[in-house]
Steps between C-alpha positions, in 0.01 A plus 500: 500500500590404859723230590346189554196684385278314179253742302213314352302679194154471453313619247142607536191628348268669747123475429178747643233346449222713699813644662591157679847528397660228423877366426555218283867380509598372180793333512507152672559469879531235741115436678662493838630884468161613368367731836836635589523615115125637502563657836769718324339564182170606688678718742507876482920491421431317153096449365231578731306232371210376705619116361783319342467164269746305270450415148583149452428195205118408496396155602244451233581544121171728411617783781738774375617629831505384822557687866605399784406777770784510778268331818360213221165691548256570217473832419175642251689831400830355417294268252373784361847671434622178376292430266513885364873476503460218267323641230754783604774280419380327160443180634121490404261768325303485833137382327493159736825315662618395844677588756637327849556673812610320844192361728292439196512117433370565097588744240276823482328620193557839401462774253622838454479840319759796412415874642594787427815598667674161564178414717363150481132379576573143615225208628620189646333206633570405888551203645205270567385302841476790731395415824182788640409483845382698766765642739486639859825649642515726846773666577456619908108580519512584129306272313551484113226262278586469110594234227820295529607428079755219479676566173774287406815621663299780649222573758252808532316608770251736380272743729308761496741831571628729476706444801772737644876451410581349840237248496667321177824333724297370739208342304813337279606301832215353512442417135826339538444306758167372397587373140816404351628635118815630328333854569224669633287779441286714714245661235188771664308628250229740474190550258553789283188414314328206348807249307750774642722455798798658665769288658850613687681172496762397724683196441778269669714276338702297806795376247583820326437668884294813341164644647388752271194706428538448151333727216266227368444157562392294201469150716308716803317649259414165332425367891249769560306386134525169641334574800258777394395230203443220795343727677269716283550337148694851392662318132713852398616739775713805437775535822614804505872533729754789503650440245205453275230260385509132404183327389386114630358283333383238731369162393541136416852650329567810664687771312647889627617740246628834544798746320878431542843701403825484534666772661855379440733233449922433563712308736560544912815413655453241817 
């Protein structure tokens, strides 16, 4: 150790759920060091996670876990690799119980199902009182029309794409600046056929400081059922990302589900 030099350790269990990888610190930390500690563990030197959340004590008595992602953002896929990792852990049999995660002012319902090969088919409820509107953003003559999704702690701007990898910053500037959240996501999607569509996410979280095109993106995914249900009355849709497919459920309670793992677990040295 170097002098005048404190190591903190930290351990983790990293979760894929559609290959959104995910750290979950599981020792307690103070809130207030919570991006520069995500920053790390997503970086290339230690994780190369796509996102970083804390487990900490749940604020209602029915929940078995709660998260609290590192920007106070709701995230859909970390849910979903919560509430796998706690029928993982023993703390329920995974038939119906509850889970909290950060930006979601309930609990959320879930249940889940063993794989084969230490895979996990999770479904979790999201959080209710979305706001769906229609959105207009130009960036120089550019003009982009689609469906601004207020989720709690998070907002969506979904479009029809695809769109090239260097129209993603820009479009983000101006999602920024025309609604305020603890992240944001910029979400094109294209119909594959009908209930099927493909999405490359890209997502900002200002607190943590990350802009990533992640692999999936369970609350973009749930924005664009949102929408497409406002819109066109679509109740299931299939979203198909890179890293694989999550299904929506869209309605009065609005559900995704899709298959999570856990590629590996110990402790990182901050």
């Amino acid at each position: 150790m170097l002098k005048g030099k404190t190591i903190m350790r930290l351990h983790f269990i990293k979760a894929s759920p559609c290959r959104n990888t995910t750290v979950f610190i599981t020792d307690p930390a103070a809130p207030a060091a919570y991006a520069k500690i995500a920053q790390l563990a997503m970086s290339e030197e230690y994780l190369a996670a796509e996102q970083a959340g804390f487990l900490v004590a749940p604020q209602d008595s029915k929940s078995v876990l709660r998260l609290a992602m590192s920007g106070g953002e709701f995230c859909g896929n970390a849910t979903l690799a919560l509430a796998a990792l706690a029928v993982r852990q023993g703390l329920t049999d995974g038939t119906a119980f509850f889970v909290e995660c950060s930006g979601a002012a309930q609990p959320l319902a879930c249940t889940v199902r063993a794989l084969p090969n230490g895979h996990w088919r999770a479904r979790a409820e999201m959080p209710a009182g979305a706001g769906v509107r229609p959105l207009t953003l130009c960036v120089g003559e550019t003009v982009y029309t689609g469906g601004l999704v207020e989720l709690p702690g998070i907002s969506h701007f979904v479009l029809p794409g695809p769109l090239a990898r260097e129209q993603y910053a820009p479009l983000m500037e101006q999602l920024v600046a025309a609604t305020a959240a603890e992240a944001y996501g910029v979400i094109p999607y294209t119909l594959v056929c009908e209930g099927t569509c493909r999405i490359v996410p890209y997502v900002y979280v200002p607190a943590a400081g990350s802009r990533v095109f992640e692999q999936a993106c369970g609350s973009g995914s749930l924005s664009l059922g949102l929408w497409l249900h406002e819109q066109q009355g679509t109740a299931q849709l299939v979203v198909e990302q890179p890293g694989g497919e999550l299904l929506v459920e869209a309605g009065a309670h609005s559900f995704i589900a899709a298959e999570v793992y856990f590629p590996c677990e110990g402790s990182l040295e901050i």
